[in-house]
C-alpha positions as CSV (number, residue, x, y, z in Angstrom):
1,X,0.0,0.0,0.0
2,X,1.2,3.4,-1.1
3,X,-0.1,7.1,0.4
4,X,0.5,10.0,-1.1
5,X,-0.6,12.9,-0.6
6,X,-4.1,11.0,1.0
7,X,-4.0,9.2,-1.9
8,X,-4.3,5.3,-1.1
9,X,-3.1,3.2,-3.9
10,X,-2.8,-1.1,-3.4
11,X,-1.2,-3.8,-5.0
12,X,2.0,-3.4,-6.7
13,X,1.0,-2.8,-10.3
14,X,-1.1,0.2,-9.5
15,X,1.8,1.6,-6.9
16,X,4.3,1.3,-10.3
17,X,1.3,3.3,-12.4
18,X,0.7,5.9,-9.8
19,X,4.3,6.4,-9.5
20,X,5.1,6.7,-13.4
21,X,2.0,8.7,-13.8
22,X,3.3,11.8,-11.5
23,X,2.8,15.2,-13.3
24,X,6.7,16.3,-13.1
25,X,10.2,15.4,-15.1
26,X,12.9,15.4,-12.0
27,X,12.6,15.7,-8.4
28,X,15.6,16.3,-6.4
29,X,15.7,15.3,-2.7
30,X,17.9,16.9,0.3
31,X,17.8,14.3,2.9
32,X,18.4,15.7,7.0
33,X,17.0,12.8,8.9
34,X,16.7,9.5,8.9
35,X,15.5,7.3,11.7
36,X,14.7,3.2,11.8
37,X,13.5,1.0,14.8
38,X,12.6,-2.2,14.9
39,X,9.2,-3.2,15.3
40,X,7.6,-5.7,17.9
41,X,9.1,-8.5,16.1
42,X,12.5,-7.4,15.6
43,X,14.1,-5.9,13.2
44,X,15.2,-9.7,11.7
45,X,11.5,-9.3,10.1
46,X,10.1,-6.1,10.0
47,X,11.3,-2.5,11.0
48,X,10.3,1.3,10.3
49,X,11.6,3.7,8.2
50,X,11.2,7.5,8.7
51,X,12.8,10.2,6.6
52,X,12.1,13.6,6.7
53,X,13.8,16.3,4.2
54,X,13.2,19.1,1.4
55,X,12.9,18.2,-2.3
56,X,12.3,19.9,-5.4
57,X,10.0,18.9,-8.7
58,X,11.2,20.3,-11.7
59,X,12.7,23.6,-11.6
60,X,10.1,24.6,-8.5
61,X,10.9,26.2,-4.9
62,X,11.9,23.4,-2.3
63,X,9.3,22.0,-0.4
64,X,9.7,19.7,3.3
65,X,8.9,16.3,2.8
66,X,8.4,13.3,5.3
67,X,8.2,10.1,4.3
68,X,7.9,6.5,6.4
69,X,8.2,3.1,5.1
70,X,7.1,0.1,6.9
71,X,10.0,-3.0,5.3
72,X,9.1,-6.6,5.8
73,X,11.0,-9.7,5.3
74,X,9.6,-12.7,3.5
75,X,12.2,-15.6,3.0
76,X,15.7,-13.9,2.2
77,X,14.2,-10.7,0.6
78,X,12.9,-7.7,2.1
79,X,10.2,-5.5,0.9
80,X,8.2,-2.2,1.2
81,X,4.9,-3.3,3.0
82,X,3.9,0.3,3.6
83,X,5.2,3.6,2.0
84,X,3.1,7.2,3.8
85,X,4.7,10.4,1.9
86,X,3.3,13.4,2.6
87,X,4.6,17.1,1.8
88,X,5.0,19.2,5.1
89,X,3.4,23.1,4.6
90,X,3.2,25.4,7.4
C-alpha cells in the first residue's frame, strides 16, 4: 500500500502506475534525517523507516517532505509493505 498525498493506492502494479503517472520530469531530494527502529518482532522481520527532508519537482521552490516506510522480510528478501509520503506546509 502506497499514500501520497491521501491518496491510497494497493497492490504493486497500481503503486508502479501511480508512480510513473506523476505530473513532473525530476525531483531532487535533500535528505536531514533519517530514523529506523525495529518493530515488535524485531528488526530480523520487520522495522520502520522515517525520513524527513526538502525536495524539489522540476525547476520549482523546495518543499519539506516526510516520508515513512514500513519493510518486511519474507524468506531472504525484504520488501516495502507500507510507503506514507506526505509534503509538510506550514
Amino acid at each position: 500500500m502506497l499514500t501520497w498525498e491521501r491518496t491510497e493506492v494497493q497492490g504493486a502494479q497500481n503503486i508502479v502506475t501511480t508512480l510513473t503517472d506523476m505530473p513532473f520530469e525530476k525531483v531532487q531530494h535533500n535528505v536531514t534525517a533519517i530514523h529506523a527502529q525495529p518493530t515488535l518482532f524485531g528488526a530480523d522481520h520487520a522495522f520502520v523507516i522515517s525520513v524527513n527532508g526538502q525536495l524539489k519537482i522540476d525547476d520549482g521552490e523546495a518543499m519539506q517532505f516526510s516520508q515513512v516506510w514500513l519493510i518486511v522480510k519474507e524468506g531472504d528478501s525484504f520488501w516495502i509493505h507500507n510507503d506514507i509520503f506526505s509534503l509538510n506546509f506550514a
